[in-house]
C-alpha positions, -999 to 999 in steps of 0.1 A, spaced: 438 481 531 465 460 511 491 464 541 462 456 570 455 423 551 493 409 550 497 402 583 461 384 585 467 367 556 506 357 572 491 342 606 466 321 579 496 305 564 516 302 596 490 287 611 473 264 580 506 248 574 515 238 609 477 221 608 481 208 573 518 192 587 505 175 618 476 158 604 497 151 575 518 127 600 482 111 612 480 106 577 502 82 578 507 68 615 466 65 615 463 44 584 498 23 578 509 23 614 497 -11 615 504 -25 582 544 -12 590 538 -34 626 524 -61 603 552 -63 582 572 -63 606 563 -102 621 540 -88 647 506 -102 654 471 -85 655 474 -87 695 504 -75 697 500 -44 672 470 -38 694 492 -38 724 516 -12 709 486 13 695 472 6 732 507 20 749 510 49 724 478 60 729 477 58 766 503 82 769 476 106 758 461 103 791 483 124 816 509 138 789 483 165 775 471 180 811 507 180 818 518 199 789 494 222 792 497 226 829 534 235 816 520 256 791 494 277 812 523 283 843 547 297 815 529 311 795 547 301 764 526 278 741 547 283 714 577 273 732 556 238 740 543 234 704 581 238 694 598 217 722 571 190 717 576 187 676 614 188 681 611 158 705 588 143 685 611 141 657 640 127 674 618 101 689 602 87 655 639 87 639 648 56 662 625 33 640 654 37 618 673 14 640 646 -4 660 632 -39 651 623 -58 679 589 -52 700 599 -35 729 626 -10 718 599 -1 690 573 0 712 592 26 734 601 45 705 567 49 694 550 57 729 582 86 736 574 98 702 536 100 711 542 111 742 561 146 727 535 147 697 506 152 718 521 184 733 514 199 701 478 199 693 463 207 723 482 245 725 481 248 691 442 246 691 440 274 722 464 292 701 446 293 669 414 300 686 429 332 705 449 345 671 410 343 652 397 355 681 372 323 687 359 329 649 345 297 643 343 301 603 381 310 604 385 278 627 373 256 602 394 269 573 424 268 591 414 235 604 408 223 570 443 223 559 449 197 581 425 177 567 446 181 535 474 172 548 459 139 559 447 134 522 481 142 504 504 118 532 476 91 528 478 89 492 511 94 489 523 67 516 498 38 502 510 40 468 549 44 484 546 17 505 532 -5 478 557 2 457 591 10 478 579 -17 510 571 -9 546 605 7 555 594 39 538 571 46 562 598 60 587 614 82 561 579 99 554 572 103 590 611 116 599 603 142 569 565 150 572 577 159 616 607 179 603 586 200 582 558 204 612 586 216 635 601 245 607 565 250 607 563 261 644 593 282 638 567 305 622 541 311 639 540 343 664 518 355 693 495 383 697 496 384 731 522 409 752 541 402 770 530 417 800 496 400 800 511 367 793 532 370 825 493 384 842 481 350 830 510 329 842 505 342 875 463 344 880 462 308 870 420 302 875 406 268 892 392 243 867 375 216 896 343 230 893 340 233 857 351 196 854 325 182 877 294 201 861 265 174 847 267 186 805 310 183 809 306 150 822 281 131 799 297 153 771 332 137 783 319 99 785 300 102 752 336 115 734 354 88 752 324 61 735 334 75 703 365 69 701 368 35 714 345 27 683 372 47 662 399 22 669 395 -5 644 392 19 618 422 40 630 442 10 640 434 -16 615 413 1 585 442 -7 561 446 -42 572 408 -48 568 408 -33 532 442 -45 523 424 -86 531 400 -77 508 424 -76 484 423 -32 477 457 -22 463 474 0 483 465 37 464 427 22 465 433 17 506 447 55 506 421 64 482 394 55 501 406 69 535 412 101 513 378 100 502 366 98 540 387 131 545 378 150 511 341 148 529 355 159 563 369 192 545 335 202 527 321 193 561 345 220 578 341 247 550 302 244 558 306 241 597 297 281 600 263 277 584 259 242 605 261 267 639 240 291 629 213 263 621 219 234 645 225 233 680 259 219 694 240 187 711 218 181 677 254 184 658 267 160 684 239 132 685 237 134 648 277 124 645 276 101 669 249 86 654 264 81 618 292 72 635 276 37 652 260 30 614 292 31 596 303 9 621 276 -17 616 275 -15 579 314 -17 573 319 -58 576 283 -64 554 295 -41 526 331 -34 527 337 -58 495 317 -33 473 333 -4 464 306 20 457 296 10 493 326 14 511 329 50 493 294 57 505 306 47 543 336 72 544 314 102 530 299 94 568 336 105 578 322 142 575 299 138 605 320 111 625 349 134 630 349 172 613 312 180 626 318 163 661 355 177 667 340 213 654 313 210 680 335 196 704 359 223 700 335 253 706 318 234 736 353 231 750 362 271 739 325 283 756 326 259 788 361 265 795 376 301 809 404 319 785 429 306 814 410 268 819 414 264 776 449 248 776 442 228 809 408 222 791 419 208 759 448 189 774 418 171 797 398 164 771 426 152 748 439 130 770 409 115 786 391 111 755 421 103 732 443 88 754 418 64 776 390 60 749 420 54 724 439 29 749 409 10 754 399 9 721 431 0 706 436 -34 731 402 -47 729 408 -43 689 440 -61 689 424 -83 708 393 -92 691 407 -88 654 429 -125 654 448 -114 625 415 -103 608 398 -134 614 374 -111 641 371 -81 620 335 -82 617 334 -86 658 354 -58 660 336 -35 637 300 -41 658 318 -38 688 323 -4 677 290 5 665 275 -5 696 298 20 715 293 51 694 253 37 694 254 40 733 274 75 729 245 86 706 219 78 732 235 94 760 235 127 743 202 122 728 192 115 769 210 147 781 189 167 749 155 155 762 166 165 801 185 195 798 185 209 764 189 243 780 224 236 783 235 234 751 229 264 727 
């Protein structure tokens, strides 16, 4: 019994650590990304403008890796290749100052980090076998990761100054990519090279009604996310937080998003997928509203980011099993890459500018936040629309 569990208990490591190394870099590009821009002489338009470019590579670069992945059938090579590149990209900040070349430093980097999620997800969920309890603990260790970087980096860069920030990032990526040196597949090879070579249309499933308002509702979502991706630590660090209170409270937001994903096994069994969705989304659009009436209070502020739990663990949990049950063992990279990139990469790009545009150097923050709000509010009632018509469709 001892011997059947090691190599279970092996893949759980192999596979919690390359989580917990990846979101610990989000940890850090998420939160102090901008403060690091900031510092360095840019202006709230123009740090908008960068986030914008990264995160539009997000909208091809995913279907393209995983159109790569699925024709070759070697994920693991992609996951490798696309932390490897990822690193080398990064490690130009070390010599970059000026707008552009930092710009294209950032956007090559993101370009090669977004290979890495979207097969390491269809990975995971074929090595548990589509368990979603084992999902979420696996996918909890990210969520750690996040907490540890955040907390770390805010009180770093408060002490030590901005330039820190690339040396976390160049060690937290060189870690991920040992990382994917361990991890292994259970599939042989001779039914990888049957996959390769059967590779199943993906048109029809892309085009059906429940994919589509499901896409355009994800896409609302995280449009509203990009003031508080892109410019959170700029908001809290104008209202005069320290910097381990701004990493504090982001942690907090996280610490919530783990107990959320511990608990997301009992939430299925309970809840529907659209009732999990609409209620996300729907927390989601009052943070939003509440953050620029309260965000002075601290007890308030820390009652906003226990909402994180909904806005992001029970949404992407839901999100990930409607993708893993709508989507075809040979359609899941293709899938996840479409998703990913549409969602991430054009609701991300969109949200990012029309931050950096409406923040003016935080004299529009509280613009920006209802901005927000309203999008993940019109999310929530196209999902609450597509319950009342065709509830059928989502069990």
């Amino acid at each position: 019994m001892l011997v059947s569990l090691i190599p279970v208990n092996m893949m759980f490591v192999r596979l919690s650590s390359s989580y917990f190394f990846y979101f610990a870099l989000l940890g850090l590009i998420s939160p102090y990304l901008s403060i690091f821009l900031d510092e360095q002489g840019f202006t709230s338009r123009q740090v908008g403008e960068i986030l914008a470019i990264m995160t539009a590579t997000k909208i091809v670069a995913p279907s393209l890796w995983a159109t790569l992945a699925d024709k070759t059938a070697k994920p693991l090579f992609i996951i490798r290749l696309g932390a490897l590149l990822a690193l080398v990209s990064f490690s130009l900040l070390y010599w970059f100052t000026l707008y552009w070349p930092i710009t294209f430093s950032l956007a090559l980097f993101t370009l090669f980090w977004t290979a890495i999620l979207p097969q390491l997800e269809v990975h995971t969920l074929n090595s548990i076998k589509q368990s979603s309890k084992i999902y979420a603990r696996v996918r909890l260790w990210g969520s750690l990761g996040f907490i540890v970087l955040a907390v770390v980096a805010g009180e770093a860069m408060s002490a030590l100054g901005y330039q820190v920030f690339t040396s976390l990032g160049v060690i937290t990526l060189l870690c991920l990519f040992f990382s994917t040196l361990l991890l292994t597949s259970r599939e042989s090879a001779k039914s990888s090279r049957k996959n390769a070579s059967e590779p199943t249309p993906i048109f029809n499933k892309l085009i059906e009604g429940r994919f589509i308002c499901f896409f355009v509702a994800g896409l609302l979502l995280q449009i509203s996310f990009a003031p508080y991706y892109g410019f959170f630590a700029l908001f809290l660090r104008d209202l005069h937080y320290s910097g381990l209170a701004v990493g504090l409270f982001i942690s907090l937001g996280v610490v919530a998003e783990v107990i959320a994903f511990i608990y997301m096994g009992a939430l299925f069994k309970h809840f529907s997928l659209n009732t999990l969705l609409v209620f996300s989304l729907g927390i989601t659009a009052l943070r939003w509203f509440l953050m620029p009436l309260v965000a002075d209070s601290g007890i308030w502020l820390a009652i906003i980011q226990l909402g994180h739990a909904a806005s992001f663990a029970i949404y992407h949990s839901a999100s990930m099993k409607f993708i893993s049950s709508h989507f075809t063992k040979t359609q899941q990279g293709r899938g996840q890459g479409i998703y990913l990139g549409g969602v991430y990469g054009v609701g991300g790009a969109v949200g990012a500018y029309i931050t950096g545009v409406l923040w003016l150097n935080g004299q529009g923050a509280s613009n920006t936040f209802i901005m927000a709000g309203a999008s993940a509010l019109l999310g929530t009632i196209i999902m609450a629309f597509i319950k009342k018509q065709s509830s059928h469709s989502f069990s």
